[in-house]
The first five atom37 places (N, CA, C, CB, O) and aatype in JSON, in Angstrom:
{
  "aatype": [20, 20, 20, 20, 20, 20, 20, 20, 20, 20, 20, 20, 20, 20, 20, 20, 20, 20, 20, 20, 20, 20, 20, 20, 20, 20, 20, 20, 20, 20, 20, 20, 20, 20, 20, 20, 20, 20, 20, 20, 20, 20, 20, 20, 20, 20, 20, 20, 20, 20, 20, 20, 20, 20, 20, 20, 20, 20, 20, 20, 20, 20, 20, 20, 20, 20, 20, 20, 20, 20, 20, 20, 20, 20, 20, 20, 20, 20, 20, 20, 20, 20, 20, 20, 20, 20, 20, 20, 20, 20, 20, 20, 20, 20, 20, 20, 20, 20, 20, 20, 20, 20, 20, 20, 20, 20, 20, 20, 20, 20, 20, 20, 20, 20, 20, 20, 20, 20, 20, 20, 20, 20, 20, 20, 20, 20, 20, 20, 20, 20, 20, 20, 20, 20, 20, 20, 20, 20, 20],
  "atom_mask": [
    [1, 1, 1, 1, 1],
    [1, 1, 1, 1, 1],
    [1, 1, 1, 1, 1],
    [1, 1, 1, 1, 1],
    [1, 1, 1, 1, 1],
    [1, 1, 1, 1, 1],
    [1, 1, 1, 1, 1],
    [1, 1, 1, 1, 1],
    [1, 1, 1, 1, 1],
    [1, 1, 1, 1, 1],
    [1, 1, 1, 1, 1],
    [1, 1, 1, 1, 1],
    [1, 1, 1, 1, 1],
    [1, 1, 1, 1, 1],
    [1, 1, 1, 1, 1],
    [1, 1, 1, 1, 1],
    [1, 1, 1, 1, 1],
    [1, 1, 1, 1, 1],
    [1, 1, 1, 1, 1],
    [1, 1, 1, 1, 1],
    [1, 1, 1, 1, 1],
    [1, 1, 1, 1, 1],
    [1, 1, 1, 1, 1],
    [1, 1, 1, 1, 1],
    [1, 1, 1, 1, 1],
    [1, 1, 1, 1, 1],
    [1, 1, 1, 1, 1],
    [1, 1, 1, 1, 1],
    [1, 1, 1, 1, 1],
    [1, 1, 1, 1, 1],
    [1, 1, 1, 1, 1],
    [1, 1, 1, 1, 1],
    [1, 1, 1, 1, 1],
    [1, 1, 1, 1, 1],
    [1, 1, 1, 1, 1],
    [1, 1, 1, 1, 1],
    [1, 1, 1, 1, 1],
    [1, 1, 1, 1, 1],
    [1, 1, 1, 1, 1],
    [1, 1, 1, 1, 1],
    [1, 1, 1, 1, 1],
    [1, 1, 1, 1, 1],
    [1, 1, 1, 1, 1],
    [1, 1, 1, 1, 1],
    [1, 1, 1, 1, 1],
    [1, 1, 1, 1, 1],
    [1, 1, 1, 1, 1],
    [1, 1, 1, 1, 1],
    [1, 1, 1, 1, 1],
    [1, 1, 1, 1, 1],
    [1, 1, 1, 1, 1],
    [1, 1, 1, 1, 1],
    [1, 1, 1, 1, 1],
    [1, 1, 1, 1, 1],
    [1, 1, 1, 1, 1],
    [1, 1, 1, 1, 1],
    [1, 1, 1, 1, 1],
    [1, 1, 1, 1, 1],
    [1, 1, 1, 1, 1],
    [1, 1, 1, 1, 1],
    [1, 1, 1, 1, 1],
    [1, 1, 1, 1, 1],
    [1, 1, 1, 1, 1],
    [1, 1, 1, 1, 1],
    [1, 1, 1, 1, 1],
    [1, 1, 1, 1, 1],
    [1, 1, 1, 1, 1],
    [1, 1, 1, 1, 1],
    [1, 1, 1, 1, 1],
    [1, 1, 1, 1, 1],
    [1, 1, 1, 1, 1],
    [1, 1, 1, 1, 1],
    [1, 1, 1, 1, 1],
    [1, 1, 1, 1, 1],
    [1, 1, 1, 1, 1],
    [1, 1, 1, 1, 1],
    [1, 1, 1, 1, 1],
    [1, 1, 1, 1, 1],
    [1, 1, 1, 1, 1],
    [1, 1, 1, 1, 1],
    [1, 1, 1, 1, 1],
    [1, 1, 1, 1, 1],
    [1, 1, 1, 1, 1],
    [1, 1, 1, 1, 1],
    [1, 1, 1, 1, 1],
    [1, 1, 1, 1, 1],
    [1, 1, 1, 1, 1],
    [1, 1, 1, 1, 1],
    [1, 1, 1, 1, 1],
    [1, 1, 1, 1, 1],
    [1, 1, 1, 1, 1],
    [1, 1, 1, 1, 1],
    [1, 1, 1, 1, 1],
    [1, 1, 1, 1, 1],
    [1, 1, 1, 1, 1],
    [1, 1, 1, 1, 1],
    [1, 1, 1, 1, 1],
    [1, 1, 1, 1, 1],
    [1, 1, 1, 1, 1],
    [1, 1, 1, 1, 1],
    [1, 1, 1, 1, 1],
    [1, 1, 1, 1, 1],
    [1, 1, 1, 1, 1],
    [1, 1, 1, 1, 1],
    [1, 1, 1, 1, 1],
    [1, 1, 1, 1, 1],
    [1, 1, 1, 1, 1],
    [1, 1, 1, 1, 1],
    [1, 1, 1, 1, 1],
    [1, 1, 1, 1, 1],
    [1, 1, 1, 1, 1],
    [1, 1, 1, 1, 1],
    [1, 1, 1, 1, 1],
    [1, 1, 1, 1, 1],
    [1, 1, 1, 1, 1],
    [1, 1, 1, 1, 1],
    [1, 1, 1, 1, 1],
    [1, 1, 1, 1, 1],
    [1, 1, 1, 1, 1],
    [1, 1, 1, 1, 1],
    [1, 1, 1, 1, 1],
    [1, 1, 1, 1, 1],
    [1, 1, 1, 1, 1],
    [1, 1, 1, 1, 1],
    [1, 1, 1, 1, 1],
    [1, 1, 1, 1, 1],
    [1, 1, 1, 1, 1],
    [1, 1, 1, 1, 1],
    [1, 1, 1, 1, 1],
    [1, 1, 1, 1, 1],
    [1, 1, 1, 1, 1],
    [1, 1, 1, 1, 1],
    [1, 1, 1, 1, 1],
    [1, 1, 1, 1, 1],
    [1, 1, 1, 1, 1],
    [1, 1, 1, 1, 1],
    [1, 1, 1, 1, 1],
    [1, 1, 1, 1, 1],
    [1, 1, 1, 1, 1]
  ],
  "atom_positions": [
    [[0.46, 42.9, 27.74], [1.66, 42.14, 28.06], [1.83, 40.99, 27.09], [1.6, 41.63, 29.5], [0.85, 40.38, 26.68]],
    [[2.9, 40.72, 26.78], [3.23, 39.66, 26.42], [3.64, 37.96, 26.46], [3.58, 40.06, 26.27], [4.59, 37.44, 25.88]],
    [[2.75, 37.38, 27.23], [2.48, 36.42, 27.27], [2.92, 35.15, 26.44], [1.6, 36.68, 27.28], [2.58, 35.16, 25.26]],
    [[3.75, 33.89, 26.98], [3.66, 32.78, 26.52], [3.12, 32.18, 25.98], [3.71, 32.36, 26.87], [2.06, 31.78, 26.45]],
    [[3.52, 31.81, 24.78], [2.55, 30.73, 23.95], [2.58, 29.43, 24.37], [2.89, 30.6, 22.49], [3.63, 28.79, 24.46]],
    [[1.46, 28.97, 24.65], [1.32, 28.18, 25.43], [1.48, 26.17, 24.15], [-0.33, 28.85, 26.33], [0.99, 26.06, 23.03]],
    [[2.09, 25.3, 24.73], [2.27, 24.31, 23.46], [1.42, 23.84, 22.87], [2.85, 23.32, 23.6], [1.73, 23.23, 21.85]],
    [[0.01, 23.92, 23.28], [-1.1, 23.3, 22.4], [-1.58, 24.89, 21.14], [-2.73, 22.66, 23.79], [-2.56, 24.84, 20.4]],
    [[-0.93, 25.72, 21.18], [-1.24, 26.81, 20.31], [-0.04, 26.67, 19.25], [-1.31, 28.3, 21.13], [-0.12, 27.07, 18.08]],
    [[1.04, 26.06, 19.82], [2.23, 26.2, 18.87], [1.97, 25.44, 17.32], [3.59, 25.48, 19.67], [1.42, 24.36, 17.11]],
    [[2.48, 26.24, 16.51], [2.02, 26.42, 14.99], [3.26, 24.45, 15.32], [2.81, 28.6, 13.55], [4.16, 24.04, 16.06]],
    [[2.34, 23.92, 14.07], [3.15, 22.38, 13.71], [4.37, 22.36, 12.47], [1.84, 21.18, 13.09], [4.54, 23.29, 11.68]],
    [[4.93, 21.44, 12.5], [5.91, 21.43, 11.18], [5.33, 20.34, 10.25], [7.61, 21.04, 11.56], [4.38, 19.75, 10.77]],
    [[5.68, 19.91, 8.95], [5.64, 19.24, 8.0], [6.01, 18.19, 8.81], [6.31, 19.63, 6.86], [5.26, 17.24, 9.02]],
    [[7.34, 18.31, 9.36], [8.04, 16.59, 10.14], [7.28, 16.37, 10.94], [9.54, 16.4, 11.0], [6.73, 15.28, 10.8]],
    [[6.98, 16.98, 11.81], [5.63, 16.89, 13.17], [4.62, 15.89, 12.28], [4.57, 18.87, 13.69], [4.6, 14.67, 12.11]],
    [[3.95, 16.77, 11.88], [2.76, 15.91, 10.95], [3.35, 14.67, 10.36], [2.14, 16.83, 9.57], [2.48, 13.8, 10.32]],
    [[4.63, 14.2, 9.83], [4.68, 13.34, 8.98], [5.35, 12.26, 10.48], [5.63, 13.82, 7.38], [5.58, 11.09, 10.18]],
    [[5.51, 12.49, 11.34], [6.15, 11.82, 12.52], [4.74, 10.89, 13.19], [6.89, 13.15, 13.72], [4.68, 9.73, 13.62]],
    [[3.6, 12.05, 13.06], [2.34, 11.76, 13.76], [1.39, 10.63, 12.77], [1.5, 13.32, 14.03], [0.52, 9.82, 13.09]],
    [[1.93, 10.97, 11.55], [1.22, 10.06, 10.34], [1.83, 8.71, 10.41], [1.47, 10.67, 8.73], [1.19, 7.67, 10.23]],
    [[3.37, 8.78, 10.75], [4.12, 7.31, 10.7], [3.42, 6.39, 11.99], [6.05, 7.5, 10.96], [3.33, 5.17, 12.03]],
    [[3.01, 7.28, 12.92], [2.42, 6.77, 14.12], [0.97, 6.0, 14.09], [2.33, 7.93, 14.97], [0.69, 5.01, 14.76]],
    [[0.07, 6.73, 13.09], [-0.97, 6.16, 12.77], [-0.77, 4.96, 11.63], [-1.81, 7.22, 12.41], [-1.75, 4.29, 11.29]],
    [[-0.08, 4.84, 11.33], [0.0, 3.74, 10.19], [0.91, 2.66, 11.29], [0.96, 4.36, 8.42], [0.62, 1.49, 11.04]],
    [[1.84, 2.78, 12.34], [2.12, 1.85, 13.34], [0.8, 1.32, 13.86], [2.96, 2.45, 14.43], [0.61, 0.12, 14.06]],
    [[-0.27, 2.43, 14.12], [-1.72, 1.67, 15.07], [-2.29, 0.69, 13.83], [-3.33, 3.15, 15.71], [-2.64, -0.49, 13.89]],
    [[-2.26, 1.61, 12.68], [-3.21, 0.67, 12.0], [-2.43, -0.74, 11.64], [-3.81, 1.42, 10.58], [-3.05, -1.8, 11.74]],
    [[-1.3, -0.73, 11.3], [-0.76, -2.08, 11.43], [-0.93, -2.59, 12.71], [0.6, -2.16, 11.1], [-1.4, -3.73, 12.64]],
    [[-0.74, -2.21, 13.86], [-1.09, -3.01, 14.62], [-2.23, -3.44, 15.45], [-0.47, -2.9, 15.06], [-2.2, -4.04, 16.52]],
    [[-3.81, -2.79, 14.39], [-5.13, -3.44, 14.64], [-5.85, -2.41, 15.51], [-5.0, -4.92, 15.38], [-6.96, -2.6, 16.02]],
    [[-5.16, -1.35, 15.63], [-5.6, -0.25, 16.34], [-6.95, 0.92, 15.8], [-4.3, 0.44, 16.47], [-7.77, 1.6, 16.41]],
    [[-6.62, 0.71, 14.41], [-7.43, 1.47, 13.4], [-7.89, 1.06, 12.25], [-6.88, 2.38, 13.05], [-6.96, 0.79, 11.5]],
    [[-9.51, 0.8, 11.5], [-9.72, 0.28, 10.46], [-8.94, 1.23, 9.74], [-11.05, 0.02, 10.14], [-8.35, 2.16, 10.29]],
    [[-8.94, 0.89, 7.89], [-8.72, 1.07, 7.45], [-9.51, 2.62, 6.91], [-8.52, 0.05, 7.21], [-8.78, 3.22, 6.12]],
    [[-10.59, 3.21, 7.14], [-11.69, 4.42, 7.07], [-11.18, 5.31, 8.13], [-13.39, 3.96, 7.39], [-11.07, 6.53, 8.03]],
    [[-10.8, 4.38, 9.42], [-10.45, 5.5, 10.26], [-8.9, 6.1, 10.4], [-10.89, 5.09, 11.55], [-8.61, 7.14, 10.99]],
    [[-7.91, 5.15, 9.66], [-6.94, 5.84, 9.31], [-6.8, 6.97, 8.62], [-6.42, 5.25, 8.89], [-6.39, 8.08, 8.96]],
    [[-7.42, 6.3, 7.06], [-7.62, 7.54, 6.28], [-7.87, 9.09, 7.01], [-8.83, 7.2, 5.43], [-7.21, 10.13, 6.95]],
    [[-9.36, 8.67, 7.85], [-9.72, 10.07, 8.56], [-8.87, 10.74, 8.9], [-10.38, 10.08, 9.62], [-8.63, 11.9, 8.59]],
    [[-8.22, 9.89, 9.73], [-7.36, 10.64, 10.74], [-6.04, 11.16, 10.09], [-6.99, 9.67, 11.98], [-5.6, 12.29, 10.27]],
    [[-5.35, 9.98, 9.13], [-4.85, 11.0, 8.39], [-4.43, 12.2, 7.48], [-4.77, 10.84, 8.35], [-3.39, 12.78, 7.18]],
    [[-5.82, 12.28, 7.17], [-6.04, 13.78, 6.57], [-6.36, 14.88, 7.38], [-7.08, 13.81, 5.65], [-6.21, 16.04, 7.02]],
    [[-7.0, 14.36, 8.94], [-6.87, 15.7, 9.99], [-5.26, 15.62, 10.18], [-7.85, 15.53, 11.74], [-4.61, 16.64, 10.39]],
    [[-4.78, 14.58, 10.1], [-3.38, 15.61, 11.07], [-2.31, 16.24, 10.22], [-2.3, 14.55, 12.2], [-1.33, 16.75, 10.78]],
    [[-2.5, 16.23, 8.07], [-2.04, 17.22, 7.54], [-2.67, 18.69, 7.85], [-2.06, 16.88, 6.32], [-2.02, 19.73, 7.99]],
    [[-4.24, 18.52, 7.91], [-4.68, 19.73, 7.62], [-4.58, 20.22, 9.35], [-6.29, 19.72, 6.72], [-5.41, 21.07, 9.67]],
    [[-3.72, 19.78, 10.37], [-3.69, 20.44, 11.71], [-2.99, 21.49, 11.7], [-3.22, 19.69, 12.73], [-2.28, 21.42, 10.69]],
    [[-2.79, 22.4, 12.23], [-2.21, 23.84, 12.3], [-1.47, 23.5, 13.81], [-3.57, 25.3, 12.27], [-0.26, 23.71, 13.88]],
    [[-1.91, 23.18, 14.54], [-1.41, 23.56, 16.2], [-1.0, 21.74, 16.49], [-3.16, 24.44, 17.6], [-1.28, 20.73, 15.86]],
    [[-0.09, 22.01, 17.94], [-0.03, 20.55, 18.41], [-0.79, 20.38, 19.16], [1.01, 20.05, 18.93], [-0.54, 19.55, 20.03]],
    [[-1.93, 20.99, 19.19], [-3.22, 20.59, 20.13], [-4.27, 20.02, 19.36], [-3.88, 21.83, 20.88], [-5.11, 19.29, 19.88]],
    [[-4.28, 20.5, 17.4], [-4.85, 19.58, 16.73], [-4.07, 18.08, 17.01], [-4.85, 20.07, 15.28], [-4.51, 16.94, 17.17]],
    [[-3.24, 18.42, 17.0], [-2.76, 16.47, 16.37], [-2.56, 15.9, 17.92], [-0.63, 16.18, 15.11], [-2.2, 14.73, 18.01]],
    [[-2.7, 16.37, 18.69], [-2.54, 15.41, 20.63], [-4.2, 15.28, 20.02], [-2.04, 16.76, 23.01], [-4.49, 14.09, 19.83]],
    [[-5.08, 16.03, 19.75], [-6.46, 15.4, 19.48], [-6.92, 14.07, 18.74], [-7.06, 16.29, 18.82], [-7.69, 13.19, 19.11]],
    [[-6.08, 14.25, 17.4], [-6.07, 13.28, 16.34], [-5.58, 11.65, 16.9], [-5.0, 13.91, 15.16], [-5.91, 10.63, 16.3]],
    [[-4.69, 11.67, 18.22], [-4.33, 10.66, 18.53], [-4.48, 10.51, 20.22], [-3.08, 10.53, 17.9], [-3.74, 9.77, 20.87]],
    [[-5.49, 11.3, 20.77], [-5.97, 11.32, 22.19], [-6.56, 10.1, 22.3], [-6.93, 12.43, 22.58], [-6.84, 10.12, 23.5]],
    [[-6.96, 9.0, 21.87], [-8.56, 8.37, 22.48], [-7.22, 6.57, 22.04], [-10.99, 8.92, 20.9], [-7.53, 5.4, 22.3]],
    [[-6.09, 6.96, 21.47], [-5.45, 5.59, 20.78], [-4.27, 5.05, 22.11], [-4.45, 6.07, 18.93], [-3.21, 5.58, 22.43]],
    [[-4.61, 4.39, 22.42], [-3.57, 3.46, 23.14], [-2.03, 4.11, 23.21], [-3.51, 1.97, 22.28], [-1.89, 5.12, 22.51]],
    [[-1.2, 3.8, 23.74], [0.03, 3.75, 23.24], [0.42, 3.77, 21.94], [0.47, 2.9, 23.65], [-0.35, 2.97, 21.42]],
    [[1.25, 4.26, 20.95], [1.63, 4.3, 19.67], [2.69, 3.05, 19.6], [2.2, 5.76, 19.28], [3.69, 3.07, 20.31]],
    [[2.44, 2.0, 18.74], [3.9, 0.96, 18.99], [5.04, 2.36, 18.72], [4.16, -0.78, 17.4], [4.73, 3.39, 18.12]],
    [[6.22, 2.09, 19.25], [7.41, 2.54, 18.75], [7.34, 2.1, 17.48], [8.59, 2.12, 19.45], [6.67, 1.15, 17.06]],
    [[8.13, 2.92, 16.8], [8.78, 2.31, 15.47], [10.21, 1.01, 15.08], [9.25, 3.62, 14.9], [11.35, 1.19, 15.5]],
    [[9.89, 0.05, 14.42], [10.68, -0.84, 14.44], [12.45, 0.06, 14.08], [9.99, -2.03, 13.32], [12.75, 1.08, 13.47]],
    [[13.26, -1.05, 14.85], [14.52, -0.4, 14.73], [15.15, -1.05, 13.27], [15.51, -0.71, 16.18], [14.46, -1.8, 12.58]],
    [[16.36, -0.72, 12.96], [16.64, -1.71, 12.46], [16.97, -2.96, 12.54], [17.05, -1.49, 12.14], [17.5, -3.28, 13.61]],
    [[16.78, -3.91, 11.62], [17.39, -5.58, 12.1], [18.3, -5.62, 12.14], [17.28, -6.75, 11.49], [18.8, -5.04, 11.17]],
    [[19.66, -6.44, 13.47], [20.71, -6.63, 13.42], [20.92, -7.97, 12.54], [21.14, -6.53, 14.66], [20.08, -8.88, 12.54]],
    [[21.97, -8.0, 11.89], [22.59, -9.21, 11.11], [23.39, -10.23, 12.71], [24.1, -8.41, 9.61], [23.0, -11.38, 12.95]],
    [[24.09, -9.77, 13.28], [24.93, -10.5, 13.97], [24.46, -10.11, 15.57], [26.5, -10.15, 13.51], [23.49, -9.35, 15.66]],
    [[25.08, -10.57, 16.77], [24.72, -10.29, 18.12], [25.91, -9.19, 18.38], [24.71, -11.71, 19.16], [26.78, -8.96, 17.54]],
    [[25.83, -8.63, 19.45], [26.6, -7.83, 19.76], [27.73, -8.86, 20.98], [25.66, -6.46, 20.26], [28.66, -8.23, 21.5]],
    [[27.59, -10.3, 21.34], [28.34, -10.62, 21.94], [29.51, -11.22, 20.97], [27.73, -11.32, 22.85], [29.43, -11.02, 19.76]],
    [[30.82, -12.1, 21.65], [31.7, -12.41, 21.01], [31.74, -13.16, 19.92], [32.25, -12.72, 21.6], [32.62, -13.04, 19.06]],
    [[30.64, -14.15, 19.85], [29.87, -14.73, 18.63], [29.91, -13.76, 17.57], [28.36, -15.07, 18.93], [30.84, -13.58, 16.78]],
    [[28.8, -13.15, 17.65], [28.51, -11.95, 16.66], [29.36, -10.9, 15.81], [27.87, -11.2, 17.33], [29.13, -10.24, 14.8]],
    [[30.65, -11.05, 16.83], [31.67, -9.86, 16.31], [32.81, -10.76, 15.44], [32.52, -8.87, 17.81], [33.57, -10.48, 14.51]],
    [[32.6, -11.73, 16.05], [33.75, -12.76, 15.28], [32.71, -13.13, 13.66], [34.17, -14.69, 16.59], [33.11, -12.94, 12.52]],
    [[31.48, -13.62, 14.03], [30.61, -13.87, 12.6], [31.31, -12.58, 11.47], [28.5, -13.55, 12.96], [31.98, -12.85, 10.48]],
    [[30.89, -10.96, 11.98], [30.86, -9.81, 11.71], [32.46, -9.49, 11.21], [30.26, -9.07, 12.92], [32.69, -8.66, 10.33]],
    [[33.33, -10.13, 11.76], [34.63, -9.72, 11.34], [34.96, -10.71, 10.29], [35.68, -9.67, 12.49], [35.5, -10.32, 9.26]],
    [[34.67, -11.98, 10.47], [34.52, -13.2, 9.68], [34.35, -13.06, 8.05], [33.3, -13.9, 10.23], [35.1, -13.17, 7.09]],
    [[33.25, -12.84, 8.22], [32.35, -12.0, 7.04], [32.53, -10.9, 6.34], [31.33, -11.63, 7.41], [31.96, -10.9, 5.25]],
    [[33.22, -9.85, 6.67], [33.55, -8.96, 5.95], [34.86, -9.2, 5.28], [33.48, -7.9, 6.62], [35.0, -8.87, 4.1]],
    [[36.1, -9.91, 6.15], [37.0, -10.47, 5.34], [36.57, -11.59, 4.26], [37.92, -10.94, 6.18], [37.32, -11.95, 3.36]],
    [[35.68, -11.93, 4.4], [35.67, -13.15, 3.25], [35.0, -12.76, 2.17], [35.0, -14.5, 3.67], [35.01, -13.31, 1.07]],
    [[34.18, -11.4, 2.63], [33.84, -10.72, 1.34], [34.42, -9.79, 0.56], [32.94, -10.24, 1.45], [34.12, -9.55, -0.61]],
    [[35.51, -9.13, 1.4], [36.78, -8.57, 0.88], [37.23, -9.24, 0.03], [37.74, -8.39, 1.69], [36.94, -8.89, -1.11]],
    [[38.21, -10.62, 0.21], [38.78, -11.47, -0.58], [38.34, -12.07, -1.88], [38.98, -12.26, 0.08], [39.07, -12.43, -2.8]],
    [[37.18, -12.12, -1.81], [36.33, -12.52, -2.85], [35.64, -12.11, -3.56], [35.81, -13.04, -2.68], [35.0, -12.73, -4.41]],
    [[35.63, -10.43, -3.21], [35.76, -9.54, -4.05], [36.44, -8.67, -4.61], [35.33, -9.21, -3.93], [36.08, -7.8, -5.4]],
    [[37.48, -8.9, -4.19], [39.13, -8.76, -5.36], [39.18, -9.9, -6.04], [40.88, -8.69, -4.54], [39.63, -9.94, -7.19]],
    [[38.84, -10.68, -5.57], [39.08, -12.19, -6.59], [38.14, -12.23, -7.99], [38.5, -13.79, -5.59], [38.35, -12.62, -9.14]],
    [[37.37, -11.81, -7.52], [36.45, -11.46, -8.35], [36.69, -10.15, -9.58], [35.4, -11.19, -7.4], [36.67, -10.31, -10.8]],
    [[36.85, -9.22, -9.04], [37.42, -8.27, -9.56], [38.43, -8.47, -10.5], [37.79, -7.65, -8.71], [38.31, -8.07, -11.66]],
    [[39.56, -9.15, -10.01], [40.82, -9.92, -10.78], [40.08, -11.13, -11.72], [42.06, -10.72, -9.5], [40.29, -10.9, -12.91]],
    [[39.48, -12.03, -11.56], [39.17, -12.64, -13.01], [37.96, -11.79, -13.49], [38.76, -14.38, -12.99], [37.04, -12.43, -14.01]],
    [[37.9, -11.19, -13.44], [36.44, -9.93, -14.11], [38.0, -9.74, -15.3], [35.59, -7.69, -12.55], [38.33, -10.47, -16.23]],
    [[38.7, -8.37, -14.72], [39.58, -7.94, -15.38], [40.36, -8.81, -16.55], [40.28, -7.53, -14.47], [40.4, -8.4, -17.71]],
    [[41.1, -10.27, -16.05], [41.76, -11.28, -17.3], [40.65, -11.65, -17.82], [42.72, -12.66, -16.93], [40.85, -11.95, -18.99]],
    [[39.16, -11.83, -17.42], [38.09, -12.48, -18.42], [38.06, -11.58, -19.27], [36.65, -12.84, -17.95], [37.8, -12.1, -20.35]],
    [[38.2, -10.43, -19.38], [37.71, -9.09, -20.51], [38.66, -8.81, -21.21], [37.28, -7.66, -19.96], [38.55, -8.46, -22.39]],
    [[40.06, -8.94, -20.4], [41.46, -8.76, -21.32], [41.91, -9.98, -21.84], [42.72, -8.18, -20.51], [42.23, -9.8, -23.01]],
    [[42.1, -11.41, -21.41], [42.4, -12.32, -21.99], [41.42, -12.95, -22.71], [42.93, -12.95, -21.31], [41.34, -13.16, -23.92]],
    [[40.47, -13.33, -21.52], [39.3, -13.94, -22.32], [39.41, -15.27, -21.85], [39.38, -13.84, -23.97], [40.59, -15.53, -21.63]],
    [[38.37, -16.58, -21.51], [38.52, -18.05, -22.13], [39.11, -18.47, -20.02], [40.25, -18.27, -24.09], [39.14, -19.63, -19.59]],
    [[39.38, -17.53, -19.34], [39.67, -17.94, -18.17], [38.83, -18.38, -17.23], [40.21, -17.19, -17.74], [38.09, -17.51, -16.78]],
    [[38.71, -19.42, -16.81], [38.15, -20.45, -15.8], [37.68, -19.42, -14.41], [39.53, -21.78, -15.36], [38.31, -18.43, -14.03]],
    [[36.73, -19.83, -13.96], [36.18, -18.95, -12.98], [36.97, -19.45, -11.49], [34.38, -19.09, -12.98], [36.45, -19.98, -10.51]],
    [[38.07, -19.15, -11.67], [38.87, -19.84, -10.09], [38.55, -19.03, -8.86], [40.74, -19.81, -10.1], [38.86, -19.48, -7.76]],
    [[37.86, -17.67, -9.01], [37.34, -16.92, -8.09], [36.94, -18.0, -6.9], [36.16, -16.04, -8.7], [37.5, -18.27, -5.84]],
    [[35.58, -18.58, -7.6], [34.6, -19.68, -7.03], [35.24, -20.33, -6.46], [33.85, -20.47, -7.79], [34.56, -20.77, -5.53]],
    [[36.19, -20.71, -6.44], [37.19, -21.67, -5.12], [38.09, -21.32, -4.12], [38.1, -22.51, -5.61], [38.76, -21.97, -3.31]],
    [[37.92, -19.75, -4.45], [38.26, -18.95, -3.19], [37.12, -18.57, -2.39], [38.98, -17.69, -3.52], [36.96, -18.74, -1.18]],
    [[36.07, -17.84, -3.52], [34.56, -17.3, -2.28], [33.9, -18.81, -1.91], [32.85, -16.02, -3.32], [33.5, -18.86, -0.75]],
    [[33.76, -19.8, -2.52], [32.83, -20.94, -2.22], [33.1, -21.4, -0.81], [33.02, -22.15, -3.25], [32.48, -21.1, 0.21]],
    [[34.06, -22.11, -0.93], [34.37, -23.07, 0.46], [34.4, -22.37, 1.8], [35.85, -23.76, 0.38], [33.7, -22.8, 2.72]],
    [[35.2, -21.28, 1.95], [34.6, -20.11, 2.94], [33.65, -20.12, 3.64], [34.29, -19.15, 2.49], [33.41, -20.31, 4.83]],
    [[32.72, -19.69, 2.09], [31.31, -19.11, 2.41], [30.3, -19.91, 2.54], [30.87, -18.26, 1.53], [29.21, -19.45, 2.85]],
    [[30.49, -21.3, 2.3], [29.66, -22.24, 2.72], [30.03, -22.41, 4.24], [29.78, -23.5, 1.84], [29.15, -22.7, 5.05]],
    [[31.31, -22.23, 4.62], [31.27, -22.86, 6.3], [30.93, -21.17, 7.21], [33.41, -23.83, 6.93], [30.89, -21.12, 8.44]],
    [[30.7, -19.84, 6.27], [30.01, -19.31, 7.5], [28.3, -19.09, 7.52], [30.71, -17.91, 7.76], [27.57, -18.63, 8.4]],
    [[27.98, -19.67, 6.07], [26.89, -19.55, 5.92], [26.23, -21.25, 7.21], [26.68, -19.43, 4.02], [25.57, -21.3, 8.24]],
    [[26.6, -21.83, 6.73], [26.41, -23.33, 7.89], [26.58, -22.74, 9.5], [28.01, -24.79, 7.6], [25.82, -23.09, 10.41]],
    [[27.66, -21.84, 9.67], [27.74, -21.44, 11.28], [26.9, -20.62, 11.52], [28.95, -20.86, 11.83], [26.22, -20.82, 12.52]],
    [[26.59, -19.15, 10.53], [25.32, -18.87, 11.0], [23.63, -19.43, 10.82], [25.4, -17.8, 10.68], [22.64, -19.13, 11.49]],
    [[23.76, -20.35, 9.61], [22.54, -20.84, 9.96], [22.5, -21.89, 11.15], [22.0, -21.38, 8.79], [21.39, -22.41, 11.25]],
    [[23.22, -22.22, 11.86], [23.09, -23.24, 13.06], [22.82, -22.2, 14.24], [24.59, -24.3, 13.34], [22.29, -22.55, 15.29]],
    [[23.23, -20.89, 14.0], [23.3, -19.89, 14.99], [23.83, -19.44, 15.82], [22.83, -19.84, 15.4], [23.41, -19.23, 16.95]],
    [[24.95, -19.19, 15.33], [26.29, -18.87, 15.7], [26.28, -17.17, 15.31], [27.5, -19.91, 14.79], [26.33, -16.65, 14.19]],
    [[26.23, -16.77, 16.13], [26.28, -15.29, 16.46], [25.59, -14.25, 15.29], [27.9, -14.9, 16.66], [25.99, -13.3, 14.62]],
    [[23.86, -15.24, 15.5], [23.08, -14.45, 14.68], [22.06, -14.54, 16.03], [22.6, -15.04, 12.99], [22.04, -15.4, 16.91]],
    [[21.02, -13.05, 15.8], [20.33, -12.8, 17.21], [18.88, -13.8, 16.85], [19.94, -10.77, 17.58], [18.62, -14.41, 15.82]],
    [[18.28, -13.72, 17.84], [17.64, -14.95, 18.46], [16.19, -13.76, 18.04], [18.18, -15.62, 20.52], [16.04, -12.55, 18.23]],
    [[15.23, -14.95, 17.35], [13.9, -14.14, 17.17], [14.15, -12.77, 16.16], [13.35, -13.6, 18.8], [13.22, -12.01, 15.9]]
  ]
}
């Protein structure tokens, strides 16, 4: 008869293994594993065949930290979206401005950088609102 393969027999993937490796380098950053016993362990869980090798390779370790997410720039409350909307217009503007004396500096030549007094003053008062902390996240 034909019988179920049962999941600790199931053949592993490349991503499996490289999912289980990102996991051991989370322990060892976070003091879980010298530096000898990483190594070890990371060369058993390329050379694992089954997911019953690699539940072995990481049976005896604590919890795995999650993996860090990405960092948000802004909060997701009304602060944050106003910083976020703030900010992209002022980098819009000031990068056409930019763009435009790029272009007369190369075709005319000898033209004054007036960009800088469109991006400057701006960008000093949202750089001041978010460094006071104005809809940048906390920690």
């Amino acid at each position: 008869m034909n019988e179920p393969v049962r999941q600790h027999d199931l053949r592993v993937s490349d991503a499996e293994r490289s999912a289980v490796a990102s996991g051991l380098q989370r322990a060892h950053d976070a003091g879980q594993l010298d530096l000898h016993e990483f190594d070890e362990r990371v060369r058993e869980v390329w050379a694992a065949r089954t997911r019953g090798d690699l539940e072995r390779v990481t049976a005896d370790l604590p919890a795995l930290p999650p993996p860090p997410g990405p960092r948000k720039a802004f909060t997701d409350d009304d602060a944050g979206t106003a910083m976020k909307v703030l900010t992209i217009i002022w980098l819009c503007i000031s990068l056409v401005n930019l763009v435009v004396w790029g272009i007369l500096e190369l075709t005319v030549g000898g033209i004054h950088p007036w960009w800088l007094y469109v991006a400057g003053p701006p960008g000093a008062v949202l750089g001041t609102l978010y460094a006071i902390g104005i809809g940048r996240p906390r920690a």
